[in-house]
C-alpha positions in Angstrom: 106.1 88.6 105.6 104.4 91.7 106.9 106.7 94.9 107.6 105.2 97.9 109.3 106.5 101.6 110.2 106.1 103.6 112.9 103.1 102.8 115.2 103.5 105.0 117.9 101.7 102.9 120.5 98.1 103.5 118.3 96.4 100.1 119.7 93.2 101.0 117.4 95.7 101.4 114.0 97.7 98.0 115.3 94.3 96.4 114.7 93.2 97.8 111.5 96.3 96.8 109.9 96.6 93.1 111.7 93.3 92.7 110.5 93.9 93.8 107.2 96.8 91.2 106.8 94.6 88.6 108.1 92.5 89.3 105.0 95.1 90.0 102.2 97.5 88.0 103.2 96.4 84.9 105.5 99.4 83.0 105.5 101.5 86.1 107.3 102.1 84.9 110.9 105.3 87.2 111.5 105.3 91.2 111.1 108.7 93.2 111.3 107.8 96.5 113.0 110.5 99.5 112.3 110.4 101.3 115.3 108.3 103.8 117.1 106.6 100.9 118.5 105.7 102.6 122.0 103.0 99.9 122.5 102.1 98.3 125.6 103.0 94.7 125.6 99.8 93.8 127.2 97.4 95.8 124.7 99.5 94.4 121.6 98.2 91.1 122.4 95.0 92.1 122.6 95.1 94.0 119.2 96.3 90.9 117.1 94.6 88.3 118.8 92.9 86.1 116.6 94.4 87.6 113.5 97.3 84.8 112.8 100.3 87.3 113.4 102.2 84.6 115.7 105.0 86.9 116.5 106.5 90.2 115.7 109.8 91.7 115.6 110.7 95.0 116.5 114.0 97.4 115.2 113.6 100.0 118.3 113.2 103.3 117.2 113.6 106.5 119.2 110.3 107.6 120.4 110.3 104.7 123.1 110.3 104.2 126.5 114.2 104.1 126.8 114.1 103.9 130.6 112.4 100.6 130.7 114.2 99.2 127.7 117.9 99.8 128.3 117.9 97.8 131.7 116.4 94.8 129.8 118.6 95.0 126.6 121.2 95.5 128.9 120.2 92.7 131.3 120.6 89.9 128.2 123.3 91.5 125.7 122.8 90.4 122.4 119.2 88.3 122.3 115.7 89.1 121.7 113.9 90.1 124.3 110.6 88.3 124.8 107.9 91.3 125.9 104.7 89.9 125.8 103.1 86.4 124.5 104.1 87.7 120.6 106.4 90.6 121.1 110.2 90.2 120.9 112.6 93.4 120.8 115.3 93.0 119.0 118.9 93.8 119.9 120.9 96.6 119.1 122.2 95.0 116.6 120.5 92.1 115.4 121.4 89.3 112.9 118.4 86.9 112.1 117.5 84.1 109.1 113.9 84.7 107.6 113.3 82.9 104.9 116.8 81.8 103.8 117.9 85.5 104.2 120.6 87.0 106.4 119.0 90.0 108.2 121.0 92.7 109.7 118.3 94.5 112.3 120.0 98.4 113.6 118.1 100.0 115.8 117.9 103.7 117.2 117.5 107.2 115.3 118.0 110.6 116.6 114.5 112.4 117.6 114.4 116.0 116.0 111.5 116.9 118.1 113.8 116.8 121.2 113.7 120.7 121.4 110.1 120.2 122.7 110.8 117.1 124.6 112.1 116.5 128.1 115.2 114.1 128.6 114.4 111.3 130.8 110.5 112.0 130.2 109.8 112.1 126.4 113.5 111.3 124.8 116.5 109.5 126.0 120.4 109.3 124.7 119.8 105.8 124.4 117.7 106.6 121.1 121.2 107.4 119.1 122.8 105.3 117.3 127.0 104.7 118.9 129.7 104.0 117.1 129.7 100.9 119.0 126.7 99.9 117.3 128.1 100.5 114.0 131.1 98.3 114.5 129.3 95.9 115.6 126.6 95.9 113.1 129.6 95.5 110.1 131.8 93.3 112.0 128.7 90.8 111.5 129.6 90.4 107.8 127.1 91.3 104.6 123.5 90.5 105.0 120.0 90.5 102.8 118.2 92.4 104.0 118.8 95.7 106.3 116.2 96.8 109.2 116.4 100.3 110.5 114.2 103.1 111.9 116.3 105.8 110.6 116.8 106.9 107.0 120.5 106.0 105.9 122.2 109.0 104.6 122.7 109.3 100.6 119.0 107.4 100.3 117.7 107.2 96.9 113.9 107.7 98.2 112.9 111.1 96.6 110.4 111.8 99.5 112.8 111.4 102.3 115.2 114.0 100.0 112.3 116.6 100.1 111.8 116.3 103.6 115.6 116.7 104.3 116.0 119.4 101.7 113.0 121.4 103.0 112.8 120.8 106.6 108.6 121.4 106.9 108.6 121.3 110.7 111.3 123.6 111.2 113.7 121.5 113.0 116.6 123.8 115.3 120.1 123.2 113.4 121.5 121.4 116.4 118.9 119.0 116.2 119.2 118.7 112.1 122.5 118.3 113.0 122.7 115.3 115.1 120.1 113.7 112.6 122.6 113.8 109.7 125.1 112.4 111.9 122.7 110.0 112.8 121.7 109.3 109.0 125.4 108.7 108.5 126.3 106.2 111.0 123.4 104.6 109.6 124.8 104.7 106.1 128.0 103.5 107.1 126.9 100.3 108.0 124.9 99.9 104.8 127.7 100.4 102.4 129.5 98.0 104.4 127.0 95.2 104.8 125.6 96.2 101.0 122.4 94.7 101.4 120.0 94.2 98.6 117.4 96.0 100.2 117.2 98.4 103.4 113.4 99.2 104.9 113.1 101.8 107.4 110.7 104.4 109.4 110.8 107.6 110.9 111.1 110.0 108.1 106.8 109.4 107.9 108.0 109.7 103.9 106.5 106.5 102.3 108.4 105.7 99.0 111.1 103.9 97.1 114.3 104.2 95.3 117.2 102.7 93.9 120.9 103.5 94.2 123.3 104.0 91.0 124.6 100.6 92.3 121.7 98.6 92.5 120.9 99.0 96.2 117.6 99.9 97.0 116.1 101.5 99.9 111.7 101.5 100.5 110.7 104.0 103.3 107.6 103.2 105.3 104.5 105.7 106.4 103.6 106.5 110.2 100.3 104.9 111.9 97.3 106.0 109.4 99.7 107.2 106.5 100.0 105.5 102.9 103.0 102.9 103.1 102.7 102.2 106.5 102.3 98.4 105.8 104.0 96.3 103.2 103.9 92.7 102.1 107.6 91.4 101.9 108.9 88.6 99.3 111.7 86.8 101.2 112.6 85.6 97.9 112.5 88.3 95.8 113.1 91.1 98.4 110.3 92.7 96.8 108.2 94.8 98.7 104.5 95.8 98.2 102.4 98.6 100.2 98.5 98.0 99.9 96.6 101.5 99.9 94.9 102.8 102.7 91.6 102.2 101.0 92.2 98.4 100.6 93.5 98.2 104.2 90.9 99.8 105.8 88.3 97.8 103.6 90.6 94.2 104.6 90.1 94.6 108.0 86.0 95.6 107.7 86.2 99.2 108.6 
């Protein structure tokens, strides 16, 4: 199984890395995409055909096109939506089977860029994670494997701590705010469901880490970044991120 992080609708990095799987791993035909997709169905297609990836699953993140997105997740409560010939979005929230597992799928995060966004042009409420969302993400029962964009609070990944401590970009305190908010509903759900292993986006922090009770969280890279694609054991729930040099030389570039 193929898990990726953010993409941010980068059609030419979609088709480095579908490549790349192609090559390392040629029995792959599914990919679980964590959010900040933002890719056109049509040119998604186009990127992985003729790779083997026969469909991919996406845990909505917040830097997506929440006007278009709402209606249809709205239209057909609780289902996948089928977006193009190999794109479903998934459902906010989202229980699947892969590989014998139980798979819990939350979507949404809280965008800490908003300060230089506009509403209803470059970020929407719809992003956040509700407290309805939450309920109904633990009212589902314990699960696998966890699929988020945003980090749960209390995560074990060193990287994602830095970033958090530090604030590098200089985030506004309202908008660090509503991302530890954010962080905790997140985490809420996790020590609920207590899955053995939680993969997730947005903090562009790729790493790993383990919890003093055995749960462990893997944080995945941006488009172009180390960690931004990882080979998933369904069996195992062991996770492994190829460097950039062996991607980039899997997919002939």
């Amino acid at each position: 199984m193929a898990v990726v992080g953010d993409i941010h609708g980068n059609f030419r990095w979609l088709d480095i890395i579908a490549r790349a799987v192609q090559t390392l791993a040629p029995d792959v035909t599914t990919m679980l995409q964590l959010g900040d997709w933002a890719m056109d169905p049509d040119t998604t297609d186009e990127a992985l055909d003729g790779t083997g990836i026969e469909r991919i699953y996406v845990t909505l993140g917040n830097h997506e096109p929440w006007d278009q997105l709402t209606p249809l997740l709205n239209a057909h409560p609780g289902c996948a939506i089928r977006v193009s010939e190999i794109t479903w979005i998934l459902p906010r929230p989202a229980r699947l089977a892969i590989g014998g597992r139980s798979v819990l799928s939350l979507p949404g995060a809280v965008s800490v860029d908003k300060a230089w966004r506009q509403e209803g042009v470059s970020w929407w409420k719809d992003e956040e994670i509700t407290s309805h969302h939450v309920k109904a993400a633990i009212a589902g029962g314990p699960a696998d494997l966890m699929l988020t964009h945003e980090s749960p609070a209390g995560t074990p990944v060193r990287a994602v701590q830095e970033i958090l401590r530090s604030n590098p970009m200089g985030f506004p305190d309202d908008a660090i705010r509503d991302s530890a908010n954010s962080r905790a509903r997140v985490a809420k759900v996790w020590n609920v469901v207590y899955p053995e292993l939680l993969i997730h986006g947005h903090m562009h922090a790729p790493g790993g880490g383990q919890t003093e009770y055995g749960l462990r969280v893997a944080s995945l890279g941006q488009d172009g970044q180390q960690g931004n694609l990882g080979f998933l054991d369904m069996q195992t729930l062991r996770i492994e991120t190829p460097s950039l040099r062996q991607i980039r030389e899997a997919a002939g570039r």
